[in-house]
N, C-alpha and C positions, 0 to 999 in steps of 0.2 A: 213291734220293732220293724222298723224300715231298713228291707236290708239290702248290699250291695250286689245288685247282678256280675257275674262273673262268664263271659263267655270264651270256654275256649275252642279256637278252629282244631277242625281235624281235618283231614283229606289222605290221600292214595302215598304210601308210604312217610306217611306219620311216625317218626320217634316216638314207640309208646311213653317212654319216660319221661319225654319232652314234654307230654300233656299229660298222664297221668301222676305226678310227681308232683306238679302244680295244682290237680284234682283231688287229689287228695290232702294238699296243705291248707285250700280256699276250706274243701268240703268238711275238713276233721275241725275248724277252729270252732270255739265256740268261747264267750264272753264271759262264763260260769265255768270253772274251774271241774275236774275232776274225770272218771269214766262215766260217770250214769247221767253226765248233761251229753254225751255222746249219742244218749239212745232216742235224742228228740229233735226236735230242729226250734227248741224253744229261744235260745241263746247263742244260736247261729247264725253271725253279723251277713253270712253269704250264701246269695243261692249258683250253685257252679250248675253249666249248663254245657253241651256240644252243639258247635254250629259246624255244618258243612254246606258245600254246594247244593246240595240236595238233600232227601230224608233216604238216602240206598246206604247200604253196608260201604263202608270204608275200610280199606285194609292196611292196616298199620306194617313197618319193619318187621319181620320175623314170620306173617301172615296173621297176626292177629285181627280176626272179625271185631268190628265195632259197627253199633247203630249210634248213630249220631240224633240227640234229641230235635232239633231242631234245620232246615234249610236257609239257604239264604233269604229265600220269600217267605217264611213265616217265622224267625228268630225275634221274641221280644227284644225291647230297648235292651241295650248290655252297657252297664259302669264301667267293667275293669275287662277288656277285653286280653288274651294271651291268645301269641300267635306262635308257637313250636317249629320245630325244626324236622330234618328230617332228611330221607335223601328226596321225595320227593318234591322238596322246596322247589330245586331245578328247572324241574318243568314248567311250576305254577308260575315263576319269574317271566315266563311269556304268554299269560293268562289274562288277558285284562279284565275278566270280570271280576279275575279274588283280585286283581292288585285294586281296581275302582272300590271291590266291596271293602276292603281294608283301609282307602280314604274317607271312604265316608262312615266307617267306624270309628276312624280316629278321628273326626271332625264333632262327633257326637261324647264320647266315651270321659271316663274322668281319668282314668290312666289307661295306658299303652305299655303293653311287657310284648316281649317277646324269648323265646328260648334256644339257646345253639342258634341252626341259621334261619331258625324264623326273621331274622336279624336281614337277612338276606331282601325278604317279601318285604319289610319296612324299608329298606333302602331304595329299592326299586320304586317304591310307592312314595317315595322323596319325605318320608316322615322321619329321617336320622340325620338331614341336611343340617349341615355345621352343628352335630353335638358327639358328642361322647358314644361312643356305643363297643359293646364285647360279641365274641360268636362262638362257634367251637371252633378249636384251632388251628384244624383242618382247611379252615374255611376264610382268616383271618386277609389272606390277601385277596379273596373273591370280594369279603365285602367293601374295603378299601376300595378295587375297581370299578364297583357302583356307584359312589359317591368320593369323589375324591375328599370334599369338605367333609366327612366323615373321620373324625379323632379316636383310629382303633387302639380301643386298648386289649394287649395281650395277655395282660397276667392277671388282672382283678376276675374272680368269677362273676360280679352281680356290677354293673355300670348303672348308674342314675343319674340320667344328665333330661332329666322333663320325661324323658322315655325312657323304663327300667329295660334293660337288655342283660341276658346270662350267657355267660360261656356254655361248652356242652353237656345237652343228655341230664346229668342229675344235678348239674348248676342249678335246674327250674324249679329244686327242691328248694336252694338259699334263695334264690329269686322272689318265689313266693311270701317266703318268712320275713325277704325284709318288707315287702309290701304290705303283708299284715303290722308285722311294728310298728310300721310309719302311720298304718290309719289307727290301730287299737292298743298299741305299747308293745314294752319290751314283754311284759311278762305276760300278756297273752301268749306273743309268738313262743316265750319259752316253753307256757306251760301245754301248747299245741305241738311242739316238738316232743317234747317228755310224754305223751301220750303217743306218739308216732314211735317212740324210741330212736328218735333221730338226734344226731349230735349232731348242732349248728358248729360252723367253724367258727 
């Protein structure tokens, strides 16, 4: 089974739940129904990966250590790229290597998600020009000020307008799930939920 790359960015205060939340929706689904298709990667349509700037420890909100599997100079081809939020987004907004490396991921890639204000990095990088896009709430008038042609919306958690965008933190939980729906059905995502013990809204 050919399955779809899923790379998500980490970097220096990363919302763990931004990316883990999403890590765990690509990583737990699987095509075969049940627990004990869980203990293989037989029927698992995804392989989820971490890209950072580099292969050094990342330190996420709260001080959580992560090794991030891959760099920017050595990350395989990635399908479904998600780019999280975080407070360190900020900084990265005057980065040009992640906002360049983020173009030419999404110039490559078959979707573009982003989570809270990962939303932020995509605007910057002029990939939410005149569409639809959500952030965390916090953040709702920052991203408006990036992109004026950008149609925030404030109340949907999950926007899908060509680029899925989530509101915050544990929005990248539904974020994810619609994104599996849309490629494998309803009843994978449910039956990938019901294994999480997560109640979709």
């Amino acid at each position: 089974m050919t399955k779809t790359s899923v790379g998500i960015f980490i970097f220096e205060e990363v919302e763990v739940l931004d990316f883990a939340g999403p890590y765990e929706v690509f990583s737990r689904t699987r095509l075969k129904p049940g627990i004990e298709s869980r203990r293989s990667e037989d029927t698992a349509p995804y392989k989820v990966f971490t890209v950072a700037r580099s292969d050094e420890v990342v330190t996420a909100t709260g001080g959580l250590k992560v090794v991030p599997d891959y760099g920017f100079h050595d990350a395989p081809p990635i399908d479904l790229l998600v780019v999280p939020g975080g407070f360190g987004t900020r900084a990265l907004l005057e980065e040009s290597t992640v906002i360049e490396w983020i173009q030419t991921q999404a110039a490559q890639v078959s979707q573009l998600t982003a989570v809270c204000t990962g939303s932020l990095l995509l605007a910057t990088a002029g990939l939410l020009r005149g569409r639809r896009a959500t952030t965390h709430w916090g953040a709702t008038e920052l991203l408006a000020s990036l992109d004026e042609s950008i149609q925030v919306d404030r109340e949907r958690r999950v926007v899908e307008d060509g680029v899925v965008t989530s509101a915050g933190v544990s929005a990248g939980i539904d974020m994810a799930f619609v994104v599996v729906e849309r490629m494998f059905g309803r009843s994978v995502a449910d039956e990938t939920a019901r294994y999480m013990d997560y109640r979709r809204p």
